[in-house]
N, CA, C and O atoms as a MOPAC input file, in Angstrom:
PM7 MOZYME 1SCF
protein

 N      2.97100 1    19.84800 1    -5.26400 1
 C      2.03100 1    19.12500 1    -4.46100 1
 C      2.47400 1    19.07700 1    -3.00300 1
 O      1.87100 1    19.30400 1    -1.95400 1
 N      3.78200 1    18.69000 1    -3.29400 1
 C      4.08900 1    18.44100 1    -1.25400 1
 C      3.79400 1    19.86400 1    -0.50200 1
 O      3.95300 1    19.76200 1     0.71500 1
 N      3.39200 1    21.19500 1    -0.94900 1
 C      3.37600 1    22.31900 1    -0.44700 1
 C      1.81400 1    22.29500 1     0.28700 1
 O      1.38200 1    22.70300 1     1.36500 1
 N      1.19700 1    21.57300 1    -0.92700 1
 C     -0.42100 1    21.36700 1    -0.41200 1
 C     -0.78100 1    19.95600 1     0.59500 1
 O     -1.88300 1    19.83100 1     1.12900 1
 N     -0.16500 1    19.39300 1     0.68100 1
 C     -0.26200 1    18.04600 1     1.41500 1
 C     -0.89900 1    17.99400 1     2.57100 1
 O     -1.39400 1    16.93900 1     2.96600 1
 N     -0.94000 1    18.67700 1     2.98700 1
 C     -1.74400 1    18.97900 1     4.31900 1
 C     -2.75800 1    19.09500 1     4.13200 1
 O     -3.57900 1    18.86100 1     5.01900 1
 N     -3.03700 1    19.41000 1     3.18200 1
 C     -4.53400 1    19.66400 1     2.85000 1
 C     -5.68300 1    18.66800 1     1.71600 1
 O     -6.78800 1    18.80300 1     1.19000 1
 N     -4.43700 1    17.52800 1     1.79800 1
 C     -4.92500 1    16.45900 1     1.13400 1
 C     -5.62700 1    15.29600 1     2.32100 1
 O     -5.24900 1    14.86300 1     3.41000 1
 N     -6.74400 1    15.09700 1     1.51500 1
 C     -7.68500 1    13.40900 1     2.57700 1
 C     -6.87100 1    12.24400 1     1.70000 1
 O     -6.83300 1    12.12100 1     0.47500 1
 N     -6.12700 1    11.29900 1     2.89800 1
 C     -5.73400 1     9.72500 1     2.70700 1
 C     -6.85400 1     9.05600 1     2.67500 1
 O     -7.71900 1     9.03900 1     3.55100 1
 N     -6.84800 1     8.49400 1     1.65600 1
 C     -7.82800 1     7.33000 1     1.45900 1
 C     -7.53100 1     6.18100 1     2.01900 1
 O     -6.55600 1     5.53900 1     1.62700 1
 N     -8.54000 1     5.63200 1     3.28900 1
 C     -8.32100 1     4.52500 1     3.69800 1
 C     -9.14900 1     3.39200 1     3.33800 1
 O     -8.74600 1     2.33400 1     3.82300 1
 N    -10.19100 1     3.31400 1     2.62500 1
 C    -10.93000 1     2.75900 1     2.55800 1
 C    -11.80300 1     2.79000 1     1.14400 1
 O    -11.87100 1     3.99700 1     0.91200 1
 N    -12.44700 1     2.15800 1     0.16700 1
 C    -12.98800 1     2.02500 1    -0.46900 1
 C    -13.88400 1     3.09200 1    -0.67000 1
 O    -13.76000 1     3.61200 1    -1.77900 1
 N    -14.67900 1     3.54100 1    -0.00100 1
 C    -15.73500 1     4.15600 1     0.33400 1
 C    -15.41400 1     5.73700 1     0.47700 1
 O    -16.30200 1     6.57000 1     0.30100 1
 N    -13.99000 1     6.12000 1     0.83100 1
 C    -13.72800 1     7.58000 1     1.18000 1
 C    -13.76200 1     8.73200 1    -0.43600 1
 O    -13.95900 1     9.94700 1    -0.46500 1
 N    -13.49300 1     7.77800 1    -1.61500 1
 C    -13.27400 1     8.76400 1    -2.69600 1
 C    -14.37200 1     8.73300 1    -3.47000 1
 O    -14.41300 1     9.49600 1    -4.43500 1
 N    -15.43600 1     7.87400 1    -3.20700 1
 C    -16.42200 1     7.64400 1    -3.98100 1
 C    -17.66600 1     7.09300 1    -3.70000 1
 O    -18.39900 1     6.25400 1    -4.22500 1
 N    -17.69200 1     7.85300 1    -2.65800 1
 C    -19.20800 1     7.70000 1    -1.80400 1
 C    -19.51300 1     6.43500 1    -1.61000 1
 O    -20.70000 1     6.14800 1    -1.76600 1
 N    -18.53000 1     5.30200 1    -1.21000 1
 C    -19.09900 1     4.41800 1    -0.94400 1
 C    -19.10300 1     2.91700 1    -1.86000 1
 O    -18.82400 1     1.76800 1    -1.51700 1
 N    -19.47200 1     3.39700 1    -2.94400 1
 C    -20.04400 1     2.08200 1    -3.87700 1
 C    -18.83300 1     1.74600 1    -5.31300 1
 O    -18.59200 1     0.63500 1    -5.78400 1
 N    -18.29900 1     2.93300 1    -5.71000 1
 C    -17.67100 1     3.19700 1    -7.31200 1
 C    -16.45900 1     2.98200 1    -7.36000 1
 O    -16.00600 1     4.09700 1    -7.10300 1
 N    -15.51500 1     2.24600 1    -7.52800 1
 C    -14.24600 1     1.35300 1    -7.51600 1
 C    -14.41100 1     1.33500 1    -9.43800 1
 O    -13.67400 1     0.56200 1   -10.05100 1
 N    -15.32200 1     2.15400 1   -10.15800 1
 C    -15.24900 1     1.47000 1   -11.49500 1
 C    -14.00400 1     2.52100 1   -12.10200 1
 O    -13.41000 1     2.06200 1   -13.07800 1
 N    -13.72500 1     3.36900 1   -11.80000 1
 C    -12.95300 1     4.55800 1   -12.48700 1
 C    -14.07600 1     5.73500 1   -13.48800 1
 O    -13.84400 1     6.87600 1   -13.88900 1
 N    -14.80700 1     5.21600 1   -13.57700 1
 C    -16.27400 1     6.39400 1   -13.81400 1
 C    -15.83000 1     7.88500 1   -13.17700 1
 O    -15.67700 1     8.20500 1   -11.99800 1
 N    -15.69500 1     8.60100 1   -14.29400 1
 C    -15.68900 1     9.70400 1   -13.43300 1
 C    -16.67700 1    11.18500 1   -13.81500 1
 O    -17.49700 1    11.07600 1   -14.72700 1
 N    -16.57300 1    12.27400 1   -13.22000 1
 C    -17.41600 1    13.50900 1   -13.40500 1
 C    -16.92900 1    13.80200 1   -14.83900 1
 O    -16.07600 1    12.98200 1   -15.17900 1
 N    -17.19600 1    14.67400 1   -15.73400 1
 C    -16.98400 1    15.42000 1   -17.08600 1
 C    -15.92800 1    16.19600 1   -16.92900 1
 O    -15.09100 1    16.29700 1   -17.82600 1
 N    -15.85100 1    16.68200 1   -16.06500 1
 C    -14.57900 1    17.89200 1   -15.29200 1
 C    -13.30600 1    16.60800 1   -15.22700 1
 O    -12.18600 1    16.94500 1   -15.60900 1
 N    -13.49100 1    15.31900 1   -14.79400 1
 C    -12.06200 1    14.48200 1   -14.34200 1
 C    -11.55800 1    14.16500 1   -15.63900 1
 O    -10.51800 1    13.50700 1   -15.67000 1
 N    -12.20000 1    14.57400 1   -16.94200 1
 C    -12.11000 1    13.68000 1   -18.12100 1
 C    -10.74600 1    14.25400 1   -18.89400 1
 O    -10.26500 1    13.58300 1   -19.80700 1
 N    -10.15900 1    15.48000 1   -18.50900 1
 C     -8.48000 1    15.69400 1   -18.66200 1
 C     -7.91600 1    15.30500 1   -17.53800 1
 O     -7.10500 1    16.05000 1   -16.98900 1
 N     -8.13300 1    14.49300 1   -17.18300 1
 C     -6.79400 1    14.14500 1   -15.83700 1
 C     -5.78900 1    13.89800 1   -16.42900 1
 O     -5.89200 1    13.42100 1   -17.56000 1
 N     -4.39700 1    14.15900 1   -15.81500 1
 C     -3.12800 1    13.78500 1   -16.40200 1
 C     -2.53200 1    13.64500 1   -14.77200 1
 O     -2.60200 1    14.15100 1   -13.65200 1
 N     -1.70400 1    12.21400 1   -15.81700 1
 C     -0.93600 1    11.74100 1   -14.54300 1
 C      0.28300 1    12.03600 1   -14.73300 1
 O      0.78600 1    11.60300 1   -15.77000 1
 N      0.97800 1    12.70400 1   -13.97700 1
 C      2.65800 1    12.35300 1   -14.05800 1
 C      3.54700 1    12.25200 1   -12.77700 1
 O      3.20300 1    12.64200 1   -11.66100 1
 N      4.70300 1    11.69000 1   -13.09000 1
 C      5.50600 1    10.81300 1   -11.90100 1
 C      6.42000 1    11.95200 1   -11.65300 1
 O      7.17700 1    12.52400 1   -12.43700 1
 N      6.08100 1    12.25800 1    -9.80700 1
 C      7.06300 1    13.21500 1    -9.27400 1
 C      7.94200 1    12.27000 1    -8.81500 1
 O      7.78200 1    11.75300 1    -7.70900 1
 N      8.88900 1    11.97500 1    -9.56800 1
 C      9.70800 1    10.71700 1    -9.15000 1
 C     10.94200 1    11.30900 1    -7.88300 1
 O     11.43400 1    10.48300 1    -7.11300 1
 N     11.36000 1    12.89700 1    -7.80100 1
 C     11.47600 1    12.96700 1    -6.79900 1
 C     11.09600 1    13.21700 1    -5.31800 1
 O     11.85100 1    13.32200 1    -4.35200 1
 N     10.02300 1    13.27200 1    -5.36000 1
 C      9.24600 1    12.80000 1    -3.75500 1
 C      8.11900 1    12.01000 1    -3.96100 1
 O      6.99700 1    12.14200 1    -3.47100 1
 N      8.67600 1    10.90500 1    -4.99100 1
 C      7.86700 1     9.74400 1    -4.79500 1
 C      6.45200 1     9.50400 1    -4.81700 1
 O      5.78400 1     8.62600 1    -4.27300 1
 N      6.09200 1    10.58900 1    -5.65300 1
 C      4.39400 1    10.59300 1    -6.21100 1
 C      3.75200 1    10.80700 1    -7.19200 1
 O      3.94500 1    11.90300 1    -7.71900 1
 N      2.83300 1     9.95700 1    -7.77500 1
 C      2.54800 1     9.87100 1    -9.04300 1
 C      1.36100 1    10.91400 1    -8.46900 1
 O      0.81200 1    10.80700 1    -7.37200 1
 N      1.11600 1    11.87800 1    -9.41100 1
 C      0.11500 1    13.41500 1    -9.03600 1
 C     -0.35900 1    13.15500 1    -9.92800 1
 O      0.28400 1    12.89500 1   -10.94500 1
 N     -2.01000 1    13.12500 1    -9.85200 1
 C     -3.38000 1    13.54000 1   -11.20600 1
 C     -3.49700 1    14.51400 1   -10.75600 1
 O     -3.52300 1    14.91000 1    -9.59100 1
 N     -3.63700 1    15.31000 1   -12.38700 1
 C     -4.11900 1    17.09500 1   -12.41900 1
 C     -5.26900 1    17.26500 1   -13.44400 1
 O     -5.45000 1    16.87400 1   -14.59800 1
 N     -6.03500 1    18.07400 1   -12.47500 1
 C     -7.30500 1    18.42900 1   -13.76100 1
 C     -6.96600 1    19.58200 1   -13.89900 1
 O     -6.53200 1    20.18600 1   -12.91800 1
 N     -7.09000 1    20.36000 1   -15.44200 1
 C     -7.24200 1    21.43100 1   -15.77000 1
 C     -5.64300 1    22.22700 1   -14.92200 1
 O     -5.57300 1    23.34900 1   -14.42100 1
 N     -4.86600 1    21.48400 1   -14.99100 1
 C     -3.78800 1    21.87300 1   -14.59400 1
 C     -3.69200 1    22.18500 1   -12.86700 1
 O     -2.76200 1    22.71400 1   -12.25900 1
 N     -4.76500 1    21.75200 1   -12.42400 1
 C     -4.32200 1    21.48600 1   -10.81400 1
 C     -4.21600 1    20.18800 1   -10.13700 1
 O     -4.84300 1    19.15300 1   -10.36000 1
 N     -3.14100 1    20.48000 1    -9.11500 1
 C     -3.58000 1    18.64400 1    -8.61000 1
 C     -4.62900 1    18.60100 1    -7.80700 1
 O     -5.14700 1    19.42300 1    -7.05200 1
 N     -4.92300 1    17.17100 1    -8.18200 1
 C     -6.01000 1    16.94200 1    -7.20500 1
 C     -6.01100 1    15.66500 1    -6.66000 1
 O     -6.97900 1    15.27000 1    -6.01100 1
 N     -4.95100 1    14.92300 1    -6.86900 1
 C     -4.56700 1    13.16700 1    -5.98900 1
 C     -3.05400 1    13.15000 1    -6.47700 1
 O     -2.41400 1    13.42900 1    -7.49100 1
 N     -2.76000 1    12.49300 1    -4.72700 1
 C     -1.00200 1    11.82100 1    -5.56200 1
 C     -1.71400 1    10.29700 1    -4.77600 1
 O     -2.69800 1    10.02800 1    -4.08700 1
 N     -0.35000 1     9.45000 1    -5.46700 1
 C     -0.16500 1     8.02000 1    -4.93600 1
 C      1.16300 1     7.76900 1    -4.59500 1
 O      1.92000 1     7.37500 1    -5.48200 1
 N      1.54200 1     7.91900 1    -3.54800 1
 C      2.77800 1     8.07100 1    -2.99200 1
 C      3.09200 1     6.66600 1    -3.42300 1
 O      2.24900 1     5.80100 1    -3.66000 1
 N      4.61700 1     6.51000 1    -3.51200 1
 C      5.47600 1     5.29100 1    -3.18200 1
 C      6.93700 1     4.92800 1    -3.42400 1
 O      7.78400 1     5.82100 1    -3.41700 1
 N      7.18900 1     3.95800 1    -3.58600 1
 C      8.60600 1     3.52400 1    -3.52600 1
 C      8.86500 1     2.60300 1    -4.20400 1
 O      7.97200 1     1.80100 1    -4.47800 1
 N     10.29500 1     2.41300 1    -4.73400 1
 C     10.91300 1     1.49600 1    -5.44000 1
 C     12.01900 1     1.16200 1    -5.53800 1
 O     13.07300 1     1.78200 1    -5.67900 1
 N     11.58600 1    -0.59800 1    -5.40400 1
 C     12.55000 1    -1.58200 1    -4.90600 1
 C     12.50900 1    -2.85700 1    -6.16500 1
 O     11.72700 1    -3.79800 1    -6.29300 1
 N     13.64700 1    -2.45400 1    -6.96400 1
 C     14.44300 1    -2.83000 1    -8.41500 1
 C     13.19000 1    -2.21400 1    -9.07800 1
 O     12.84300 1    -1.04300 1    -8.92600 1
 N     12.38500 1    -3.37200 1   -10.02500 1
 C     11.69900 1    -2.73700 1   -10.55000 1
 C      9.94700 1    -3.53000 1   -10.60000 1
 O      9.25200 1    -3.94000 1   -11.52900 1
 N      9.77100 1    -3.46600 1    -9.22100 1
 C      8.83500 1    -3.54100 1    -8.38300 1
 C      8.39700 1    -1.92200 1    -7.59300 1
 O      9.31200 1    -1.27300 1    -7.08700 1
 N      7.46600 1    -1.57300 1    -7.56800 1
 C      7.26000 1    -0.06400 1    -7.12700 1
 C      5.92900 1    -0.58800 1    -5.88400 1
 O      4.99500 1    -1.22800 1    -6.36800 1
 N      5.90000 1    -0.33800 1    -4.55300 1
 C      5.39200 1    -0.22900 1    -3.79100 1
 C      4.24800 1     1.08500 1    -3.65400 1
 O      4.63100 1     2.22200 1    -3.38200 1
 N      2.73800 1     0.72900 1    -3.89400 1
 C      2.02200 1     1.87900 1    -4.14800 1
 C      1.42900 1     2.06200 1    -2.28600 1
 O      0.58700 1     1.29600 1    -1.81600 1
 N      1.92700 1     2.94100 1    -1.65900 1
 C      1.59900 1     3.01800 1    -0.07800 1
 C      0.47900 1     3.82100 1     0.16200 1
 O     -0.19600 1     3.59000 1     1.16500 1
 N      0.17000 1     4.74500 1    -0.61200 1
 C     -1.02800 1     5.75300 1    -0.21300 1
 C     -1.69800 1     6.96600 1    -1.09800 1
 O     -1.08600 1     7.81000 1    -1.75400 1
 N     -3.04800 1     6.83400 1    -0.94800 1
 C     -3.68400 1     7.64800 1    -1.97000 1
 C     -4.24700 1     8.76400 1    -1.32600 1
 O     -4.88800 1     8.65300 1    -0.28000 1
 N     -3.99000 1    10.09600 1    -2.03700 1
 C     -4.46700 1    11.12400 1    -1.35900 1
 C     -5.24400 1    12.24300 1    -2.94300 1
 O     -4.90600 1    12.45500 1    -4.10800 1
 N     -6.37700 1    12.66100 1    -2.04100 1
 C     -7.41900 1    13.16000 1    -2.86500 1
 C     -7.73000 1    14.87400 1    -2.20600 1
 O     -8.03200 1    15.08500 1    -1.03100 1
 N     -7.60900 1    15.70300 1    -3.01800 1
 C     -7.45800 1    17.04900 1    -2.54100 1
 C     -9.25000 1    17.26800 1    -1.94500 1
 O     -9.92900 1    17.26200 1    -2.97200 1
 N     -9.87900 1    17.39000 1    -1.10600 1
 C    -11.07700 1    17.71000 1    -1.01400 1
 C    -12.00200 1    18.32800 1    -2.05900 1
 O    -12.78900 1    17.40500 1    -2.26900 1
 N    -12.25400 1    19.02500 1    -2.59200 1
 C    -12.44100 1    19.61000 1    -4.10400 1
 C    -12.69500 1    18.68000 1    -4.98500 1
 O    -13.34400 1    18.96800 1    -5.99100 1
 N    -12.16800 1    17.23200 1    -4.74000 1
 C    -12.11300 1    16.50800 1    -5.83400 1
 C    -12.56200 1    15.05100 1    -5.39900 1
 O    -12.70400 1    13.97600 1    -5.98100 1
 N    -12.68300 1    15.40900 1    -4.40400 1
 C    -13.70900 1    13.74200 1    -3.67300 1
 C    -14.69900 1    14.02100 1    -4.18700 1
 O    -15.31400 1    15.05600 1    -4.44600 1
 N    -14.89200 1    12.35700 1    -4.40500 1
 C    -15.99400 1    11.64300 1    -5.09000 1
 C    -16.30700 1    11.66100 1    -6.83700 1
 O    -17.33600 1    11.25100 1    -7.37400 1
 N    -15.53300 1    12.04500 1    -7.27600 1
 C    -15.46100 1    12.10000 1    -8.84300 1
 C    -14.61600 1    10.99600 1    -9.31000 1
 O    -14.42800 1    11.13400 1   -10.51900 1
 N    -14.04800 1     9.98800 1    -8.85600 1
 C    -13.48300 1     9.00600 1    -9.08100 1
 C    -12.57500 1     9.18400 1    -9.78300 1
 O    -12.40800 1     8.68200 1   -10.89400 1
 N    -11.57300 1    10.24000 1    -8.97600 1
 C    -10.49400 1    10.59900 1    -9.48400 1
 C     -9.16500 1     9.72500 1    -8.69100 1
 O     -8.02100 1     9.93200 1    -9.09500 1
 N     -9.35500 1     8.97800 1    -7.81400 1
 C     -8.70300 1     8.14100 1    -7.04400 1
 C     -8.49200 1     6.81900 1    -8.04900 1
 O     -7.44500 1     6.25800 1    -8.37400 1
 N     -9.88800 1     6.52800 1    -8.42100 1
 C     -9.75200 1     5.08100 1    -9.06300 1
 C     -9.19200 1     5.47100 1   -10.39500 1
 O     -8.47500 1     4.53400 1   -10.74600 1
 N     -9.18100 1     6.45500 1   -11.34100 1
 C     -8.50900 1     7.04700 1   -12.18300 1
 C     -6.94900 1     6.96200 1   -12.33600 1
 O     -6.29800 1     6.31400 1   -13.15500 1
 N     -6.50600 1     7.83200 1   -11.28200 1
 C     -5.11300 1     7.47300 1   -10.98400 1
 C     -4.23000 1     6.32300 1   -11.05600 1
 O     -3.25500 1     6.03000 1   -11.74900 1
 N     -5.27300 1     5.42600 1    -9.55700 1
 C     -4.56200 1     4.14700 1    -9.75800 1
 C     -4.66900 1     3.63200 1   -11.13700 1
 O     -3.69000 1     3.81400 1   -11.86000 1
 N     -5.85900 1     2.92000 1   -11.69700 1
 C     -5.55400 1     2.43600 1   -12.99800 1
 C     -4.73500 1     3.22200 1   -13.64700 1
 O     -3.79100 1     2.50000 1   -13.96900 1
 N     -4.51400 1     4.50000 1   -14.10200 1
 C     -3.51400 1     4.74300 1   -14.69100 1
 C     -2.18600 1     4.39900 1   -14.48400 1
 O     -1.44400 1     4.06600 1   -15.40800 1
 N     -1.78600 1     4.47100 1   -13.12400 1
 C     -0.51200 1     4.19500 1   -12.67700 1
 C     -0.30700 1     2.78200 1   -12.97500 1
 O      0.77800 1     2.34700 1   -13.36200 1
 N     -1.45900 1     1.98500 1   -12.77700 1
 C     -1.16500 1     0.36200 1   -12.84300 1
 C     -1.08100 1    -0.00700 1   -14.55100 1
 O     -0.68400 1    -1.12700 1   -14.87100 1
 N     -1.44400 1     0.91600 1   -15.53400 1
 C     -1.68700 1     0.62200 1   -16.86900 1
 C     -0.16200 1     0.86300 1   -17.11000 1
 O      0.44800 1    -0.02700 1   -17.70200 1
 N      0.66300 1     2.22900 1   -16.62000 1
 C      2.26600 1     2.91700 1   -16.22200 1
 C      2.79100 1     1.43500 1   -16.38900 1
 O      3.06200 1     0.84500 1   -17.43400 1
 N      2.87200 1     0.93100 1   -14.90900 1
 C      3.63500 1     0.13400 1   -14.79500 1
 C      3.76700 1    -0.96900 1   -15.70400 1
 O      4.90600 1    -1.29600 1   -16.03600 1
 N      2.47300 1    -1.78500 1   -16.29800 1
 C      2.19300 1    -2.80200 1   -17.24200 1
 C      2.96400 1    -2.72400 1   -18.12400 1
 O      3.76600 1    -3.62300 1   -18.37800 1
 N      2.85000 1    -1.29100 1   -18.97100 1
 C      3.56600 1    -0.68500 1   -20.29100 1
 C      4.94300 1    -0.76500 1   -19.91500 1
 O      5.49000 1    -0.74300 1   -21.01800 1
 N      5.93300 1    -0.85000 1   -18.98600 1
 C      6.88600 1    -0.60900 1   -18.28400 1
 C      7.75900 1    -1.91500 1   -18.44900 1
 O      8.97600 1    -2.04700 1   -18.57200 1
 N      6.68900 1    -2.87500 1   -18.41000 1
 C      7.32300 1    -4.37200 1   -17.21700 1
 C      7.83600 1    -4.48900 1   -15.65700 1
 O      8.70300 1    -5.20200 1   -15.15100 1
 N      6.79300 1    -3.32800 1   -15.00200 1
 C      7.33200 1    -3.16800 1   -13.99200 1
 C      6.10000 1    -3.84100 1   -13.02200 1
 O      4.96600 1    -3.89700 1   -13.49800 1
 N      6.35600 1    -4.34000 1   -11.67100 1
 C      5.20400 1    -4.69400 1   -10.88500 1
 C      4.93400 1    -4.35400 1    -9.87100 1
 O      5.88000 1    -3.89800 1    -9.22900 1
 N      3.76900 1    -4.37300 1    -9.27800 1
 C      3.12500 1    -3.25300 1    -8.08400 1
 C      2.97200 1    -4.14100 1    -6.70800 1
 O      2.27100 1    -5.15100 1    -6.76300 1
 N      3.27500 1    -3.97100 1    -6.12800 1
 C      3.06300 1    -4.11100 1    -3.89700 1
 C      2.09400 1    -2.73000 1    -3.88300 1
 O      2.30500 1    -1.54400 1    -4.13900 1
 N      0.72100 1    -3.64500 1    -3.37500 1
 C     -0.16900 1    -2.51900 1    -3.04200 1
 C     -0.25400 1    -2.69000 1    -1.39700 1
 O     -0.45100 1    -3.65200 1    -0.65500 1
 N      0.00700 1    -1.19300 1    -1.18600 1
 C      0.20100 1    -1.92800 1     0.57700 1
 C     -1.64500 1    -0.08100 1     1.04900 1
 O     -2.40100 1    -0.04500 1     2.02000 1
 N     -1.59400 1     0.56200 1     0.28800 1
 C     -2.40200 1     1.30300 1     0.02100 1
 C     -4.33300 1     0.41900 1    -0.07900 1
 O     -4.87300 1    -0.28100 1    -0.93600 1
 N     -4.73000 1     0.89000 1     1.09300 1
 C     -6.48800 1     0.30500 1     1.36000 1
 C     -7.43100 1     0.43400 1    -0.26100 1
 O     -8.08200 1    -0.27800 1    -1.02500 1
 N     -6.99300 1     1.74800 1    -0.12200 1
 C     -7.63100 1     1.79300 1    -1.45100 1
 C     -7.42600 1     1.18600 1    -2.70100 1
 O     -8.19900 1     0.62100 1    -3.47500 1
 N     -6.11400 1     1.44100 1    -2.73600 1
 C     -5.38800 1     0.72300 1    -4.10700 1
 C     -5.94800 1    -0.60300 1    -4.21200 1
 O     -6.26200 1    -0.92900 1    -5.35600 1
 N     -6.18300 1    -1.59100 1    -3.13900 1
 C     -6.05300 1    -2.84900 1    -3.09700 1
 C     -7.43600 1    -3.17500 1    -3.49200 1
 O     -7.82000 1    -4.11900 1    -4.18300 1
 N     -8.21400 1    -2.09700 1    -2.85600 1
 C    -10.29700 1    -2.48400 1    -2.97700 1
 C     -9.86000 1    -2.50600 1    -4.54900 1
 O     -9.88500 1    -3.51900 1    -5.24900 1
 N     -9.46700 1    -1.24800 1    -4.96500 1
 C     -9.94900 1    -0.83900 1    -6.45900 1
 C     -8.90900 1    -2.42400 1    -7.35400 1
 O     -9.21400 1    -2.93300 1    -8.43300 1
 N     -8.03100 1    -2.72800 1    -6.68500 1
 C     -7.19900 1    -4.49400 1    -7.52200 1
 C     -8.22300 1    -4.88000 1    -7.18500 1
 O     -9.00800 1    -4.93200 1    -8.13200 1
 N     -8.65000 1    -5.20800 1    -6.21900 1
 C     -9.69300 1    -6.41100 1    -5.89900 1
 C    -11.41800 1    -6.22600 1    -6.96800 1
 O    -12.21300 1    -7.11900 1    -7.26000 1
 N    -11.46500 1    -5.02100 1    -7.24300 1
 C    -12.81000 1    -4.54800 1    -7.94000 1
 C    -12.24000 1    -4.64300 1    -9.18800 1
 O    -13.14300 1    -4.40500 1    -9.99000 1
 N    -10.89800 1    -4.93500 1    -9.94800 1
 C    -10.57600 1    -5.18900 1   -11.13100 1
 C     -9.52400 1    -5.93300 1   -11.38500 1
 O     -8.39100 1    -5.48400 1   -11.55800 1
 N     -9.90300 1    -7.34000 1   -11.42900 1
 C     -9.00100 1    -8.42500 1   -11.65500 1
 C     -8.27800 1    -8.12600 1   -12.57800 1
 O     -7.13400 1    -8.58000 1   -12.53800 1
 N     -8.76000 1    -7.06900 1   -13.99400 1
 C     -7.46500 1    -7.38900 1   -14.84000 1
 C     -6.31100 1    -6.77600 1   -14.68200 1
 O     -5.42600 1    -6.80700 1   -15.53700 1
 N     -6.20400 1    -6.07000 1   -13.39800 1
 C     -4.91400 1    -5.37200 1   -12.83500 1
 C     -4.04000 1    -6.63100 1   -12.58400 1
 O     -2.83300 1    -6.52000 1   -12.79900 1
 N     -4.62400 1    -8.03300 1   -12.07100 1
 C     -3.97000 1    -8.35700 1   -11.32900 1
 C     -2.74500 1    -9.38900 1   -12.18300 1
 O     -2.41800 1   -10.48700 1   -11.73100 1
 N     -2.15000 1    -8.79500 1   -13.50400 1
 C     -1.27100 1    -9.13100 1   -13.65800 1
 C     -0.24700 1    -8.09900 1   -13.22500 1
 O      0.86700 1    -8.54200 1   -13.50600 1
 N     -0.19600 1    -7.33300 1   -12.86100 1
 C      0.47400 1    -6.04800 1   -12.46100 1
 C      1.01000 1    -6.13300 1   -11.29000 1
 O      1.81300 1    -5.34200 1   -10.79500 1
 N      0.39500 1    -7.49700 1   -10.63100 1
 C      0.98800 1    -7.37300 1    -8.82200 1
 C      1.93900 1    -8.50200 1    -9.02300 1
 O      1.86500 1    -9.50800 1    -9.72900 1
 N      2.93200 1    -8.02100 1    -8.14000 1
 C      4.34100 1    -8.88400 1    -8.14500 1
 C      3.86600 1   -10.13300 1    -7.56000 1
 O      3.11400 1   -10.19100 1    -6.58700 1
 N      4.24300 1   -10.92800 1    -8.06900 1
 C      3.87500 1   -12.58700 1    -7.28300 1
 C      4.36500 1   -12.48300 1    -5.80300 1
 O      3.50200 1   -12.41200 1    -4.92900 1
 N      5.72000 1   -12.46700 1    -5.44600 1
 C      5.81800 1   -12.70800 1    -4.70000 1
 C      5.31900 1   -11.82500 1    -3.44400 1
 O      5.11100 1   -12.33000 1    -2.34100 1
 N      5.14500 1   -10.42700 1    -3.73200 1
 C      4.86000 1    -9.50600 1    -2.73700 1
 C      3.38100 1    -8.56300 1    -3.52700 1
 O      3.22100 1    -7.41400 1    -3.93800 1
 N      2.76800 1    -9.44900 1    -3.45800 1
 C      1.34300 1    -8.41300 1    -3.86000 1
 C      0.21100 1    -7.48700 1    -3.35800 1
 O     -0.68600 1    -6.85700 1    -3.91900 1
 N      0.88600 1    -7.77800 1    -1.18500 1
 C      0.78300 1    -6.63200 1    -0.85700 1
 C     -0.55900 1    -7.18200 1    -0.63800 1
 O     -0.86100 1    -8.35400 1    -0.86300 1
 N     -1.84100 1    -5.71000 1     0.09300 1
 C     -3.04100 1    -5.69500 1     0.68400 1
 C     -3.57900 1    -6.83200 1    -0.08200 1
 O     -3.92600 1    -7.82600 1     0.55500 1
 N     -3.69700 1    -6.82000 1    -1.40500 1
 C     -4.59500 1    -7.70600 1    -2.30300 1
 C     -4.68700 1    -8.71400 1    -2.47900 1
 O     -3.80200 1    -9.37800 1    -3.01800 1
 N     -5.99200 1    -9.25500 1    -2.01000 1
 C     -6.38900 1   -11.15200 1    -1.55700 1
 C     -7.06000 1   -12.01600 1    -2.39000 1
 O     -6.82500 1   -13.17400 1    -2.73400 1
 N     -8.27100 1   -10.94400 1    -2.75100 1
 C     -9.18900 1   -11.60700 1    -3.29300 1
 C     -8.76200 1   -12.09900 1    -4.52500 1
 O     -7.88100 1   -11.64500 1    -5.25500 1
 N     -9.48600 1   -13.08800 1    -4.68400 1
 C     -8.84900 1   -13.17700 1    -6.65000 1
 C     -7.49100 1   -13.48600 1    -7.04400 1
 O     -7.12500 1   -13.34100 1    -8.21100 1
 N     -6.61700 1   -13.96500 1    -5.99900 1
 C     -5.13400 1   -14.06000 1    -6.33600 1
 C     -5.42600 1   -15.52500 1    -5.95400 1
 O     -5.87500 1   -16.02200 1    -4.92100 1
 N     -4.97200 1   -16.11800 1    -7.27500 1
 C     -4.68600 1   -17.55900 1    -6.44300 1
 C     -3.50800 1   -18.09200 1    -6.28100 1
 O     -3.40000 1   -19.25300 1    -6.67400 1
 N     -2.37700 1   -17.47800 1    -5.71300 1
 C     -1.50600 1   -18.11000 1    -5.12400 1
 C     -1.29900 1   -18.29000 1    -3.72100 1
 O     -0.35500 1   -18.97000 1    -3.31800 1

């Protein structure tokens, strides 16, 4: 993936991977083998369809709290809600884990905020972009 990176769109916003409205993880027929796996050495969890990538979620980790910083979507693959895919997967990762998430990532945070039941997944003390719906 880091070879293609350049040629990946950062998602800043809600609206960049999914025309706007779809934070549900709904995706095209084609996204329906996505596989996620952790390039744990350069720090990116990569979805692949049909054996190509087509999104990482960069980040970092601090004990066993993982900081999700940024989502990137190969052009080819915008708007199939392969962004919101990822994250929930990664956030389902961590759950299974006992591990907890700092979303400091725009997107990451719409798609917590569009699905409360992530939000046992965000570290109390540092939960990062995500507001809504947290009541601490």
């Amino acid at each position: 993936m880091a070879s293609n990176a350049e040629d990946m769109i950062t998602l800043t916003g809600a609206e960049q991977d999914s025309g706007g409205s779809n934070l549900s993880g709904a995706t095209a027929p084609d996204a329906e083998d996505l596989v996620i796996t952790d390039n744990s050495e350069l720090g990116i969890y990569e979805a692949a369809i049909g054996g190509r990538t087509a999104a990482g979620l960069v980040y970092s980790k601090v004990g066993s709290r993982v900081i999700l910083s940024a989502t990137s979507v190969f052009p080819e693959f915008r708007g199939k809600g392969v962004a919101a895919k990822l994250i929930g997967g990664v956030l389902d990762k961590l759950r299974m884990q006992g591990k907890t998430a700092t979303v400091r990532c725009p997107f990451a945070a719409a798609f917590v905020n569009a699905h409360p039941e992530y939000a046992d997944v965000l570290d109390p003390a540092f939960p990062g972009s995500h507001t809504a719906g947290h009541g601490h």
